[in-house]
matplotlib code that plots the C-alpha trace (Angstrom):
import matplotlib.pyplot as plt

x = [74.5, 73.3, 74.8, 77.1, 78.6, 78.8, 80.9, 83.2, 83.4, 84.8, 87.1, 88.8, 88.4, 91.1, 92.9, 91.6, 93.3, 91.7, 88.0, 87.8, 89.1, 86.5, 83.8, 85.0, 84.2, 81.2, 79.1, 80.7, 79.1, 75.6, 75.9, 74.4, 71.0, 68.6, 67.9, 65.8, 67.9, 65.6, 63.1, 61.1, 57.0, 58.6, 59.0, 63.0, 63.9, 67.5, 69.7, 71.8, 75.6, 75.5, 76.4, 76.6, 79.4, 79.2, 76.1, 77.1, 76.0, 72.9, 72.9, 69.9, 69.8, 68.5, 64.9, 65.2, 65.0, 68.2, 70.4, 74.2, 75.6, 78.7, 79.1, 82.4, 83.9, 85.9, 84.9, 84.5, 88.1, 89.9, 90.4, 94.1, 95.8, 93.7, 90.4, 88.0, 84.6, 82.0, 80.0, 76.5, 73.0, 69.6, 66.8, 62.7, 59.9, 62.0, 65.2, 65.5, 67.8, 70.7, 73.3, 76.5, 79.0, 82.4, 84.8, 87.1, 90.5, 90.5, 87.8, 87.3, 84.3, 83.4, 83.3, 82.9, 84.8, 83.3, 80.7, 78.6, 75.7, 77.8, 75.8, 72.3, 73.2, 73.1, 77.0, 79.0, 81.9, 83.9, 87.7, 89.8, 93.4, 94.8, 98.1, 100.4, 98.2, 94.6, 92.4, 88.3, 86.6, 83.4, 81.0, 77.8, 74.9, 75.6, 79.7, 80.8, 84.4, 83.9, 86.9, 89.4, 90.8, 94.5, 93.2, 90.8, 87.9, 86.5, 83.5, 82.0, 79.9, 76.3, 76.5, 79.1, 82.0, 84.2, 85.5, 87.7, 90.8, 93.0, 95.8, 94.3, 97.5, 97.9, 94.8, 95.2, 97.8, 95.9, 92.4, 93.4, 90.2, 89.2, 92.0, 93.4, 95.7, 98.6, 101.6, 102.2, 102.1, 106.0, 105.0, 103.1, 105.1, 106.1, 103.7, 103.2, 104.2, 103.6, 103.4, 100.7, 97.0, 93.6, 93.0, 89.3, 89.5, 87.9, 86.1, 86.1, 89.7, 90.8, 93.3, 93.4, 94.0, 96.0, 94.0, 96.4, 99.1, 98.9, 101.5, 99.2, 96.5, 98.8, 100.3, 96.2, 95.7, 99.0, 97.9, 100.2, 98.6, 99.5, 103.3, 105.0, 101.6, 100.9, 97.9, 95.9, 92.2, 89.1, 85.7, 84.9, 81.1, 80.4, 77.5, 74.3, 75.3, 78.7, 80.6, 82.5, 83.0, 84.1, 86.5, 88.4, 91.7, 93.0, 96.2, 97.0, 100.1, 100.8, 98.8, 96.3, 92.5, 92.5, 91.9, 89.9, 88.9, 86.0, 86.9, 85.1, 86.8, 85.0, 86.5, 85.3, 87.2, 89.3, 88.7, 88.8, 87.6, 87.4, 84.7, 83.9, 84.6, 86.9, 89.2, 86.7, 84.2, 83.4, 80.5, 78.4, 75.6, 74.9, 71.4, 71.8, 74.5, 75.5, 74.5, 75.8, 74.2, 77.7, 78.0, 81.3, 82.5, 82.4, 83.9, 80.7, 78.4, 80.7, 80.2, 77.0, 74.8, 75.0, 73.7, 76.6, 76.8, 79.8, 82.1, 80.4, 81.2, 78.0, 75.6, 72.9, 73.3, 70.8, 69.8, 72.0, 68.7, 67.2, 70.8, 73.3, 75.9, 77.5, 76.1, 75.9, 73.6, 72.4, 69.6, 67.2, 65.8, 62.1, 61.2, 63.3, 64.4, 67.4, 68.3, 70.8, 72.0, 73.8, 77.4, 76.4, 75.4, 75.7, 73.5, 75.3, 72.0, 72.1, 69.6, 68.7, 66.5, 64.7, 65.5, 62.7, 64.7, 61.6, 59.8, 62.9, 61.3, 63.1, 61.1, 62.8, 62.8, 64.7, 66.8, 69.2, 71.6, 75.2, 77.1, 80.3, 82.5, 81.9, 84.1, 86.6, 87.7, 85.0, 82.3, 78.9, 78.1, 74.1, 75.3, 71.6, 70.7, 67.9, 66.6, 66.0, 62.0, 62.8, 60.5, 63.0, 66.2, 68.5, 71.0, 74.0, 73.4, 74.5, 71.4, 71.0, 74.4, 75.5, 76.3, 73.2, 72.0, 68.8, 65.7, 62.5, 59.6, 59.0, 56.1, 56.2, 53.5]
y = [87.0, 84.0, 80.5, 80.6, 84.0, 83.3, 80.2, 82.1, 85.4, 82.8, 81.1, 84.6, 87.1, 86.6, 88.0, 91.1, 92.2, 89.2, 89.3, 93.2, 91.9, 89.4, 91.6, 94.7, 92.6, 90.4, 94.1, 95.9, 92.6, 92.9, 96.5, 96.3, 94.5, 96.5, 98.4, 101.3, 103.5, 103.9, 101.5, 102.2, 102.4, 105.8, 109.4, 110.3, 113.7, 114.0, 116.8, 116.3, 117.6, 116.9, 113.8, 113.6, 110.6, 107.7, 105.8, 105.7, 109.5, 111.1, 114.3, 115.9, 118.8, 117.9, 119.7, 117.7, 121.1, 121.2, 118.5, 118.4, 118.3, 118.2, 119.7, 118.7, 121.2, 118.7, 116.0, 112.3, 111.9, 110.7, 113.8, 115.1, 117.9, 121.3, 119.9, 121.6, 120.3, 122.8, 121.7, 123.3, 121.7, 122.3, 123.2, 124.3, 122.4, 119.2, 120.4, 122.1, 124.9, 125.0, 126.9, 126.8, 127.7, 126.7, 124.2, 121.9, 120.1, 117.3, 114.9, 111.9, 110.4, 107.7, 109.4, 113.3, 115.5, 113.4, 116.6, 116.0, 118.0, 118.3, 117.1, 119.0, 122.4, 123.5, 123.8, 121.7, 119.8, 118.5, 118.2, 120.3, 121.1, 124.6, 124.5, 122.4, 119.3, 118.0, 119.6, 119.6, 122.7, 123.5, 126.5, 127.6, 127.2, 130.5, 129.7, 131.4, 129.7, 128.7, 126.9, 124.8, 121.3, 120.1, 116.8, 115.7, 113.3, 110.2, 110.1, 112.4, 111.6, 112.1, 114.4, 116.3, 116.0, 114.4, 112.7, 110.1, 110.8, 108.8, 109.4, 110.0, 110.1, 106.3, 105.2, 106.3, 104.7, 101.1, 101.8, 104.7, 106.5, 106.7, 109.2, 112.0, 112.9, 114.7, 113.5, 114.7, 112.1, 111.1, 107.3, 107.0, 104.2, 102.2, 99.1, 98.9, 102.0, 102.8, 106.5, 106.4, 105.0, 105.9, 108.9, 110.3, 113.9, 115.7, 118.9, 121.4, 121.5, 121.0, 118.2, 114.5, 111.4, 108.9, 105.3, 103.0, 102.7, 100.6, 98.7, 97.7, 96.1, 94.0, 93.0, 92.0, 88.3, 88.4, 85.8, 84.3, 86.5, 89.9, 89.6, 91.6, 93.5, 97.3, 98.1, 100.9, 101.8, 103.1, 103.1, 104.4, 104.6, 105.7, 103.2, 105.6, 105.9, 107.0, 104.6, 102.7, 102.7, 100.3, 100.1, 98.3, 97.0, 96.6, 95.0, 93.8, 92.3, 92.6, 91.4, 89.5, 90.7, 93.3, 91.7, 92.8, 92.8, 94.6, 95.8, 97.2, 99.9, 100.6, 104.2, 103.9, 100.5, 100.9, 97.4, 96.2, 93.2, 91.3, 89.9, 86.5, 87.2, 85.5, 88.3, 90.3, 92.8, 95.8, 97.5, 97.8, 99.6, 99.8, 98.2, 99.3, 99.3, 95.6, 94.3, 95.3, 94.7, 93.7, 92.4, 89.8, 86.6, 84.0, 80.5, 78.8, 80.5, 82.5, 85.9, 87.4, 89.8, 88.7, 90.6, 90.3, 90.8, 92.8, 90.8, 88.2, 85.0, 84.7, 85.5, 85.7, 84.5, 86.5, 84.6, 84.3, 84.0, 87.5, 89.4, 87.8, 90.4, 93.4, 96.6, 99.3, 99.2, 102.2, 101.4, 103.7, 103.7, 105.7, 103.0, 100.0, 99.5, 98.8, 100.6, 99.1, 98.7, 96.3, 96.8, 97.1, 93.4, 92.5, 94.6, 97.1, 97.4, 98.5, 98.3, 99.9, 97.8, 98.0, 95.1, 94.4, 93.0, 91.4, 90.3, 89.3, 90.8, 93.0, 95.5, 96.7, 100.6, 100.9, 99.6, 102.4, 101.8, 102.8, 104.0, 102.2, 104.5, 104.9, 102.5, 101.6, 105.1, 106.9, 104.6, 106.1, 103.8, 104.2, 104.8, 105.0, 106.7, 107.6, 110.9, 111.8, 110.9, 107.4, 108.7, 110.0, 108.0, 109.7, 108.2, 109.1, 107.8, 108.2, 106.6, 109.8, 110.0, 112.3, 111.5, 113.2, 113.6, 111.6, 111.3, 109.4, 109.7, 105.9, 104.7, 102.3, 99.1]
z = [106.4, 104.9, 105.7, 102.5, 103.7, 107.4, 106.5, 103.8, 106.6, 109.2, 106.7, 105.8, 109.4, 110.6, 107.6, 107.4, 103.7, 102.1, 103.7, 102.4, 99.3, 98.8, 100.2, 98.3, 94.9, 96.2, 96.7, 93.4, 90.9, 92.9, 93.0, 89.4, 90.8, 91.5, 94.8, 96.4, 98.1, 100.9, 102.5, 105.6, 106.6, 108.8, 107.4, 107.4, 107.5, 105.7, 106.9, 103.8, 104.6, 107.6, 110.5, 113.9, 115.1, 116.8, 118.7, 122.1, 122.9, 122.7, 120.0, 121.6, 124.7, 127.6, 126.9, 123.5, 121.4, 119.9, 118.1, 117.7, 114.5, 112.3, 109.3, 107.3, 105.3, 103.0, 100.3, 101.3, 101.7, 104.5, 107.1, 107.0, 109.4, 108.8, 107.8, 109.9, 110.7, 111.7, 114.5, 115.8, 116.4, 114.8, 116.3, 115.3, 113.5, 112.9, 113.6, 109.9, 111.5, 111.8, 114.1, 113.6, 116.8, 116.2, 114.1, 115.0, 113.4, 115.6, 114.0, 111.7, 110.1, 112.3, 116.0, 114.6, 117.3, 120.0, 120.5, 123.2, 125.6, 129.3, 131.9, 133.0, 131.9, 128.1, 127.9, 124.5, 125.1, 122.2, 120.7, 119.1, 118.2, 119.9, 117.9, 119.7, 121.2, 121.2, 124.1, 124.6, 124.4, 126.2, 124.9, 125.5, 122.8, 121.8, 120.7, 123.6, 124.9, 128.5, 129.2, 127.9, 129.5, 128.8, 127.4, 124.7, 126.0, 124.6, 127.4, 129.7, 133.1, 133.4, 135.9, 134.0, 136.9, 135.0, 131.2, 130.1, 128.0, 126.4, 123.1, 120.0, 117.8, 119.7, 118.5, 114.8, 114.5, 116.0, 113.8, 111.5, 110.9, 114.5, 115.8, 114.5, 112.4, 114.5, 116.0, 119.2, 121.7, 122.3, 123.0, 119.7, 118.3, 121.2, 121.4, 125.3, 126.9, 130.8, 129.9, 128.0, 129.0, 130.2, 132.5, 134.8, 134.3, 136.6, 134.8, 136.9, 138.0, 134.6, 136.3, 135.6, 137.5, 135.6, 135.9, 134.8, 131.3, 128.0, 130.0, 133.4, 131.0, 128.8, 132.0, 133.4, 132.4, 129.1, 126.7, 123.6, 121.1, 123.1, 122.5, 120.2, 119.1, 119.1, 122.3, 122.5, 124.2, 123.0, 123.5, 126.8, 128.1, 132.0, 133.6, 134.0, 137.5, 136.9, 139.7, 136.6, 133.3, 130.2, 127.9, 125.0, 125.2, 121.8, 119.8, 116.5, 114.7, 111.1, 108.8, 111.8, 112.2, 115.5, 118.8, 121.7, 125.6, 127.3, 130.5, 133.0, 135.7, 139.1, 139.9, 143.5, 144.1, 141.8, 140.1, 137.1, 135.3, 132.2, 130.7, 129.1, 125.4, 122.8, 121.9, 120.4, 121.1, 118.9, 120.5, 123.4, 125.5, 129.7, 130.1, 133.7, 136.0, 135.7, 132.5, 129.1, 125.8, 123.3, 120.1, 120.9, 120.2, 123.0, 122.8, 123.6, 120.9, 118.6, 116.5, 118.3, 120.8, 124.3, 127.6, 130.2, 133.6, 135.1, 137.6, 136.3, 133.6, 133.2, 130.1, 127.6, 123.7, 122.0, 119.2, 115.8, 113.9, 115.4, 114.7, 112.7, 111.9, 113.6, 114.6, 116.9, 119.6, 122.2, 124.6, 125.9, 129.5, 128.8, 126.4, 127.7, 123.7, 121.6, 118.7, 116.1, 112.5, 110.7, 107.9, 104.3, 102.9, 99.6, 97.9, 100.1, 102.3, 105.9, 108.4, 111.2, 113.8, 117.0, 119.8, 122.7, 125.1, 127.0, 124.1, 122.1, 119.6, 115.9, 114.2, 110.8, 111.1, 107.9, 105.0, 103.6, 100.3, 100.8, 97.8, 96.8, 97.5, 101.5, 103.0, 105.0, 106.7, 105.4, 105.3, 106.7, 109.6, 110.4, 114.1, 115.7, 118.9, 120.7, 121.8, 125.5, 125.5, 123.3, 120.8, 118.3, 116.6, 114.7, 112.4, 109.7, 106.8, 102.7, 100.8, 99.3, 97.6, 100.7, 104.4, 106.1, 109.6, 109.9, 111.9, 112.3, 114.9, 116.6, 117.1, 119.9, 119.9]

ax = plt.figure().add_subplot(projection="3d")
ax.plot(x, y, z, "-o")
ax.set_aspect("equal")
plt.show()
């Protein structure tokens, strides 16, 4: 964003019907200037029909031969009750084959079916609807039904002991577009229920332990702004060791741009914590154990990437001239390297970006055109990731009129 627009954005955020209005109208009148569709020094190979979900899990097997997918069987619409997704992985030369092993009816554009590789083995985990509630499947690479748990997951543990679960139907109703579309959970509509809330489900057993409720989190730290506002999670991520995990605590009133904390839940001590932002945070990535890389807002520096340290107030302001708008960020051990994107600008142009975090350093991988018409719900969010080796990024993208699964080799300086 340039000066003009970061002043008008923080004039109108907080009313979130009138900044889409004003953005919705600013990129239709420089729609007409002309763009390319696709920028980049990098070969892409387009997958067209295809998209994998959100950018805090890695698509690719363990042996990096074989890369999730979804393919939607429905126009770019928002999802309704019945619309199946197939879901499979390519594999070969490229990834230019594809599989496909099952479908799914509990999906949405933005975080697919939450499809997943389950820990070392070559076992599939992802969501689904069995007729009377939302569960998690996991199958085997050949489609094969190994077993089904009583709860659908929004996270899994590296090791593959356990996932984190939380209601679906809830948070459709707080971000609709990110949930699904049923209606089975009996607290839905009550804004801070105790029944409802965040549970570690262990895998194997097929049970659950039940953390802590909607209600226990309003009640951590209650500010002004809480009251009489609808709560919900989302978000999950284990740390790469396992022993926590984080999490957003989200509300909104009528009418009032959605608020957020990122919290941070030591399953061992059974701890949690808050971090240092402003009421909001929209996403994040474990650098290691402690420190997480977020894009947030803190009261000190404003709208922007900081590295944070858990139980800690402390932090790092990454520089508002390197990043200056929202993304979504995964970081990669083997190569010690961010990968991001940025929203649609004016010129409806999104970018996807690699950080150094020792250099401080961006490299522009790639600047993609997004059509008009994905937006809001069904906007095609670049959602980057790395592969296992940090030599591979793959991305969703719609530059070629059609959300398509995306990848580039990287070449690392």
């Amino acid at each position: 964003m340039n000066e003009l627009e970061k002043t008008i954005y923080n004039l109108v955020k907080k009313n979130p019907e009138v900044k889409n209005f004003i953005r919705d109208i600013y990129q239709r009148i420089l729609s007409f200037v002309p763009k390319k569709n696709k920028e980049s020094n990098y070969d892409i190979i387009e997958r067209e029909g295809y998209f994998y979900g959100f950018h805090d899990k890695i698509p690719w097997s363990k042996a990096n031969n074989k890369l999730l997918a979804h393919k939607p069987l429905i126009e770019n619409r928002i999802v309704k009750k019945g619309d199946l997704v197939e879901i499979g992985y390519f594999y070969g030369d490229n990834y230019t084959e594809f599989k496909n092993l099952e479908t799914s009816k509990s999906w949405n554009w933005q975080q697919g079916s939450m499809l997943q590789w389950l820990d070392k083995s070559e076992n599939i985990i992802y969501n689904d609807w069995n007729g009377k509630k939302n569960i998690a499947r996991i199958i085997d690479t050949n489609g094969n039904q190994i077993k089904e748990l009583e709860s659908p997951i929004g996270a899994t543990s590296s090791d593959g002991k356990y996932a984190l679960g939380y209601s679906f139907e809830r948070l459709n109703v707080g971000m609709f577009g990110y949930g699904y579309p049923f209606e089975n959970d009996s607290f839905r509509d009550e804004n801070i229920p105790r029944e409802s809330g965040l549970k570690l489900i262990d895998i194997k057993n097929n049970d659950y332990e039940f953390l802590f409720s909607v209600k226990d989190i309003f009640d951590l730290e209650t500010s002004e702004n809480m009251e009489n506002a609808y709560h919900f999670f989302t978000h999950c991520l284990f740390s790469p060791n396992d022993n926590k995990f984080l999490f957003l605590h989200r509300w909104y009133r009528s009418g009032e741009r959605l608020k957020t904390r990122l919290i941070s839940y030591n399953i061992n001590k059974k701890k949690l914590f808050i971090f240092p932002t402003n009421d909001m945070v929209s996403h994040f990535t474990w650098i290691d154990n402690n420190r997480v890389f977020a894009y947030a807002n803190t009261k000190k520096n404003g709208d922007g990437y900081y590295i944070f340290q858990d139980k800690s107030n402390e932090y790092e302001y990454i520089n508002n001239d390197i990043y200056s708008s929202d993304g979504h960020p995964q970081y990669c051990k083997k190569n010690d390297l961010i990968v991001t994107d940025t929203y649609p600008d004016r010129f409806r142009i999104q970018e996807l970006s690699v950080f150094d975090l020792n250099k401080n350093r961006k490299e522009i991988i790639a600047k993609l055109k997004s059509p008009l018409n994905y937006k809001e719900q069904i906007r095609c969010d670049l959602h980057p990731r790395w592969d296992r080796k940090g030599t591979q990024i793959c991305f969703d993208s719609a530059h070629l009129g059609k959300r398509s699964l995306c990848t580039i080799k990287y070449k690392q300086d």
